[in-house]
MARFISE-925344 format. One record per residue (C-alpha): x, y, z; residue number from 0. Coordinates in steps of 0.25 Angstrom, whole numbers, plus 5000, padded with zeros to 4 digits. Example, Ala and Ser with C-alpha at 12.3 -4.5 7.8 and 13.67 -1.06 7.14 Angstrom:
% MARFISE-925344
+------+------+------+------+
:   xx :   yy :   zz : resi :
+------+------+------+------+
: 5049 : 4982 : 5031 :    0 :
: 5055 : 4996 : 5029 :    1 :
+------+------+------+------+
END
This chain:
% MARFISE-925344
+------+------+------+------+
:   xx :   yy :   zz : resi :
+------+------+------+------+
: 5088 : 4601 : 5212 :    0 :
: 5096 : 4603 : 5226 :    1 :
: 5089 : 4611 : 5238 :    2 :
: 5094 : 4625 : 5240 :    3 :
: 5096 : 4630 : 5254 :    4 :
: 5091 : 4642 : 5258 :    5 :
: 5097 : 4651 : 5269 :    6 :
: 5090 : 4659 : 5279 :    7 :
: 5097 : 4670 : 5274 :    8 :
: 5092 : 4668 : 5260 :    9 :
: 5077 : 4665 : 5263 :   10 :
: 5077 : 4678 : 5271 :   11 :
: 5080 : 4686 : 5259 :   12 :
: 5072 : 4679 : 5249 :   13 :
: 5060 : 4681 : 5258 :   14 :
: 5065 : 4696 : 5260 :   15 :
: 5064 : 4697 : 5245 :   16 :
: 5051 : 4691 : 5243 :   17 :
: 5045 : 4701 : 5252 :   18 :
: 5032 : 4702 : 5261 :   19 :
: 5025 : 4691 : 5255 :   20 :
: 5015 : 4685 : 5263 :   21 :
: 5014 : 4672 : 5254 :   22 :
: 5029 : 4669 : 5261 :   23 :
: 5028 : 4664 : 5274 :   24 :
: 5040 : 4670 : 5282 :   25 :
: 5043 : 4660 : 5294 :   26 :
: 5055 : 4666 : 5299 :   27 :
: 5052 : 4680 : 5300 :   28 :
: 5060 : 4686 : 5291 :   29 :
: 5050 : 4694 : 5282 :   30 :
: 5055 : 4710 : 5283 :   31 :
: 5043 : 4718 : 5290 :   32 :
: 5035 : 4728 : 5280 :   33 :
: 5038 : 4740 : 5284 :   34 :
: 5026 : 4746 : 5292 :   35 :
: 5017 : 4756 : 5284 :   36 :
: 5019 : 4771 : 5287 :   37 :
: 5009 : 4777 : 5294 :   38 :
: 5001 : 4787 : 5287 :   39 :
: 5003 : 4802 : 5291 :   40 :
: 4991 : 4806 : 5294 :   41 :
: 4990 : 4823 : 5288 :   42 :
: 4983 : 4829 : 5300 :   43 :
: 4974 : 4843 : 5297 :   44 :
: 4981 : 4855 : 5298 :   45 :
: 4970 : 4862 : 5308 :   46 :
: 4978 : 4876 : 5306 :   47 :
: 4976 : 4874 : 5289 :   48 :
: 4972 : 4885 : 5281 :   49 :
: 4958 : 4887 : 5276 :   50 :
: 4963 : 4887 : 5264 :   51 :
: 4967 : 4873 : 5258 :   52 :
: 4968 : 4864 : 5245 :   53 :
: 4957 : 4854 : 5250 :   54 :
: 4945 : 4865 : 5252 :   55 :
: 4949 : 4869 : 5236 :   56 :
: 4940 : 4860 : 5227 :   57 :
: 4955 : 4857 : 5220 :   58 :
: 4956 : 4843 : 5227 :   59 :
: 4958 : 4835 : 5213 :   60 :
: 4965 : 4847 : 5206 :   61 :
: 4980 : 4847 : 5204 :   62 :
: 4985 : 4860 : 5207 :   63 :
: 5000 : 4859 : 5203 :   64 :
: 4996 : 4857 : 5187 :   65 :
: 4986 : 4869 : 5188 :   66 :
: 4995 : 4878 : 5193 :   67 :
: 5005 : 4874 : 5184 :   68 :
: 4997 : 4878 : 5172 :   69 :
: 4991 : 4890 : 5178 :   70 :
: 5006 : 4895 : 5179 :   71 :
: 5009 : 4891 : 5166 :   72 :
: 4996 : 4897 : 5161 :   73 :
: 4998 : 4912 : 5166 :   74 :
: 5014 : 4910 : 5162 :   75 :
: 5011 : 4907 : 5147 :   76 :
: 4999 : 4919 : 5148 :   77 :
: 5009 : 4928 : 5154 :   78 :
: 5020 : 4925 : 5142 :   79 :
: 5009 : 4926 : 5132 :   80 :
: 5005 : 4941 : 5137 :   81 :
: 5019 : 4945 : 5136 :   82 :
: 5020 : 4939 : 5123 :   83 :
: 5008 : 4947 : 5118 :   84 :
: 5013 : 4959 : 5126 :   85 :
: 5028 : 4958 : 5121 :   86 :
: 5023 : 4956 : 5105 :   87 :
: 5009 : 4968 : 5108 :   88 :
: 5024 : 4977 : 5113 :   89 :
: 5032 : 4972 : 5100 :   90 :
: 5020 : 4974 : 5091 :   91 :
: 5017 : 4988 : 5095 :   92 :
: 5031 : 4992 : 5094 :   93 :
: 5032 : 4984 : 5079 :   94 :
: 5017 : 4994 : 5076 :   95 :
: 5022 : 5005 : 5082 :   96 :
: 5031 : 5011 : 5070 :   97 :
: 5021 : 5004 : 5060 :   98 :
: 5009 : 5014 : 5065 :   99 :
: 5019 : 5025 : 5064 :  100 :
: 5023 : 5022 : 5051 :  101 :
: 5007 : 5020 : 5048 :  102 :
: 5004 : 5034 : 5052 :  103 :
: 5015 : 5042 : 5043 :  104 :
: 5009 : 5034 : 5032 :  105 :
: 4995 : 5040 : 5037 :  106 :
: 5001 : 5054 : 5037 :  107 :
: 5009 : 5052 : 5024 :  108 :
: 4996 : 5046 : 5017 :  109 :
: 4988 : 5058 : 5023 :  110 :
: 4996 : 5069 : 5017 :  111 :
: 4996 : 5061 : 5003 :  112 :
: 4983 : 5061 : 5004 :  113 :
: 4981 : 5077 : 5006 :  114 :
: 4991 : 5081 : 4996 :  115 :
: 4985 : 5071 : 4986 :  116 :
: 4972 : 5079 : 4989 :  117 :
: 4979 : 5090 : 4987 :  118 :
: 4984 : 5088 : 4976 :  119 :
: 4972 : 5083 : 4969 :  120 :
: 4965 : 5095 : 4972 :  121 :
: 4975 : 5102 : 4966 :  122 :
: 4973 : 5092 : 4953 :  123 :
: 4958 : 5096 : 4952 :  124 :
: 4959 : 5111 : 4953 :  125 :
: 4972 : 5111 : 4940 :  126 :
: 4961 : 5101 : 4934 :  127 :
: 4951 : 5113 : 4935 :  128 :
: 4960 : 5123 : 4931 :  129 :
: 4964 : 5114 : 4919 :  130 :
: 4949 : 5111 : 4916 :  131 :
: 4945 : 5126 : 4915 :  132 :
: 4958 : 5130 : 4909 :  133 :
: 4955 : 5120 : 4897 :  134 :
: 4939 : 5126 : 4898 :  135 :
: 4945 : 5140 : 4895 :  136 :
: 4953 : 5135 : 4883 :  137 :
: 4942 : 5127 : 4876 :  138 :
: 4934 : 5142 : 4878 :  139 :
: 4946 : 5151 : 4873 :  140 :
: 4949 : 5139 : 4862 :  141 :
: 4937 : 5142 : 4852 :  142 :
: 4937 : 5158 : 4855 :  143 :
: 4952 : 5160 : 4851 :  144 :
: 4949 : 5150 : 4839 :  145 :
: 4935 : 5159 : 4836 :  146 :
: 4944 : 5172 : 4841 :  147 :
: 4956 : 5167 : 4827 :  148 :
: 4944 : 5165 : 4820 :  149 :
: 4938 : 5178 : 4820 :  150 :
: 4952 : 5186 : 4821 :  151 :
: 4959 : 5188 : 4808 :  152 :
: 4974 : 5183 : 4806 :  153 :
: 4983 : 5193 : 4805 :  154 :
: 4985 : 5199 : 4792 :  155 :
: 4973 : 5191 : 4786 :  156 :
: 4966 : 5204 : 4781 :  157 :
: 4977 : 5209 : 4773 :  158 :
: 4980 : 5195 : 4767 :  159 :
: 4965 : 5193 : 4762 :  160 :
: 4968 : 5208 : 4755 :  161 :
: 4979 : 5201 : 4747 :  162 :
: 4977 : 5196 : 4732 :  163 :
: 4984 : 5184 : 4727 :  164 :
: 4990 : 5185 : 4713 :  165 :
: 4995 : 5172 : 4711 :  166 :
: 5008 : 5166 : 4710 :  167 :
: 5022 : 5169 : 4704 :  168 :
: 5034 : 5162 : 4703 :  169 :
: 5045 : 5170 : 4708 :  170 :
: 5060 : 5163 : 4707 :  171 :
: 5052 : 5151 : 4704 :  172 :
: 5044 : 5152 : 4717 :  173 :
: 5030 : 5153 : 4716 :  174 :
: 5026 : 5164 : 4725 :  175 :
: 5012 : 5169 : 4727 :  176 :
: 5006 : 5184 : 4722 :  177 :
: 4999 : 5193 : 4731 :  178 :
: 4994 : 5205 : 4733 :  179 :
: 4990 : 5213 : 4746 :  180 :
: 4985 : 5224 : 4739 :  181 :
: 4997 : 5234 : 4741 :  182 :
: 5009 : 5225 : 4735 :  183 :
: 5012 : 5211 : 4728 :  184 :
: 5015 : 5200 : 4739 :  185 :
: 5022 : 5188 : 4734 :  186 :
: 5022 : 5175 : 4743 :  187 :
: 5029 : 5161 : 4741 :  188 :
: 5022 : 5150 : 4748 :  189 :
: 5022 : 5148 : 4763 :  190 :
: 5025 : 5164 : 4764 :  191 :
: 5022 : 5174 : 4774 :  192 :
: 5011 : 5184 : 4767 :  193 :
: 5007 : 5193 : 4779 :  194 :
: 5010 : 5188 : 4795 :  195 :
: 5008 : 5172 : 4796 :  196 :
: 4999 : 5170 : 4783 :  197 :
: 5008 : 5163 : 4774 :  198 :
: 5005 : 5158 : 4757 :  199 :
: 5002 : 5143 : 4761 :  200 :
: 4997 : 5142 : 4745 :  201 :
: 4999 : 5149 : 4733 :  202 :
: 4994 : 5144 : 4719 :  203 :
: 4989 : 5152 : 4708 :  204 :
: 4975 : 5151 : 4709 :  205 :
: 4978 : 5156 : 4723 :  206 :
: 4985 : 5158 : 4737 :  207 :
: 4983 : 5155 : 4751 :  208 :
: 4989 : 5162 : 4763 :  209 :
: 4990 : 5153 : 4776 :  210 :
: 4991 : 5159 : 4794 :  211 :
: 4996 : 5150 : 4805 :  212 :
: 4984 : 5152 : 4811 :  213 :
: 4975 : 5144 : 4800 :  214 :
: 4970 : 5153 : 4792 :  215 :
: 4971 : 5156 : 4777 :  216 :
: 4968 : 5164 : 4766 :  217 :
: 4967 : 5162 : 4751 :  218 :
: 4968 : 5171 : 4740 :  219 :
: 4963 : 5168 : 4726 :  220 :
: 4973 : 5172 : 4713 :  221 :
: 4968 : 5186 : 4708 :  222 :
: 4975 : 5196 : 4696 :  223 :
: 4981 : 5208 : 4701 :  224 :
: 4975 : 5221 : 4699 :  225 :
+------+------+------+------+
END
């Protein structure tokens, strides 16, 4: 393999390249200087500081940027959640508001149902007394006024139980029954009026019956003529 030449020129820049390494001697001097260390500023005291002053506080270690940030975002989501609560407490009472007045006319309505309802019932009772004495007074006046027919005669019933049956006759080829009611001669056909209501209900020969609406009767036994 051929020697390479080197220049000067071309060494120089391989060693600036290289850098500052001890381990390559530089015998020519060519080496760039290191730049000279800054000196360090030295902060003097402030004799006219404050007494007040982050290094007294026991916060040494602390990192106060991220505390603050947190704190602020604590009281903002407090404050938003307050007027949250005030906005929907606003909205509510104003959503309750026609509810409670709706509430209290169905109170008032459901008080004067109430009353009349009272009213009402007591009116119910007293017609129920009234109806109860009413029916008292009829079962009384019921067995009196039966008693009172009883004892009271029907109409022409005493001069009916003066008559005399005389049997029956045929007339036009109608059987017809005979009486007497001791002035004249009576002659009946069936189902007619003898004296008022009492009607012939029966007629045979042996003898007669006269009939009222009322539900009494008479019967009369066949007898000769005098």
């Amino acid at each position: 393999m051929p020697p390479r030449q080197i220049s000067p020129q071309s060494f120089d820049d391989i060693l600036s390249d290289l850098g500052d390494d001890p381990a390559i001697p530089d015998p020519h001097g060519i080496r760039k200087p290191s730049a000279a260390p800054r000196p360090q500023q030295e902060f003097t005291k402030n004799p006219k500081s404050t007494a007040f002053s982050l290094e007294n506080l026991p916060l040494n270690n602390v990192k106060i940027g991220p505390f603050f940030l947190y704190a602020w975002a604590f009281l903002a989501l407090s404050a938003g959640l307050f007027l949250i609560l005030e906005s929907n407490k606003s909205s509510s009472a104003a959503q309750l508001e026609p509810l409670q007045i709706q509430l209290s006319s169905l109170q008032k309505q459901f008080d004067l149902a109430k009353i009349e309802w009272e009213h009402d019932l007591e009116s119910l009772y007293e017609e129920i007394d009234i109806l109860e004495v009413s029916i008292h007074l009829l079962e009384v006046k019921a067995p009196l006024s039966s008693a009172q027919n009883k004892t009271l005669p029907t109409p022409h019933e005493a001069d009916l139980r003066r008559w005399r049956y005389l049997g029956l006759i045929r007339v036009k080829g109608i059987e017809q029954a005979f009486f007497h009611n001791g002035k004249a001669s009576v002659m009946l056909a069936k189902d007619g009026l003898a004296l008022g209501d009492w009607r012939l209900s029966q007629a045979q020969k042996e003898g007669a019956i006269l009939t009222h609406p009322k539900g009494k009767s008479i019967t009369f036994q066949s007898s000769k003529p005098e």
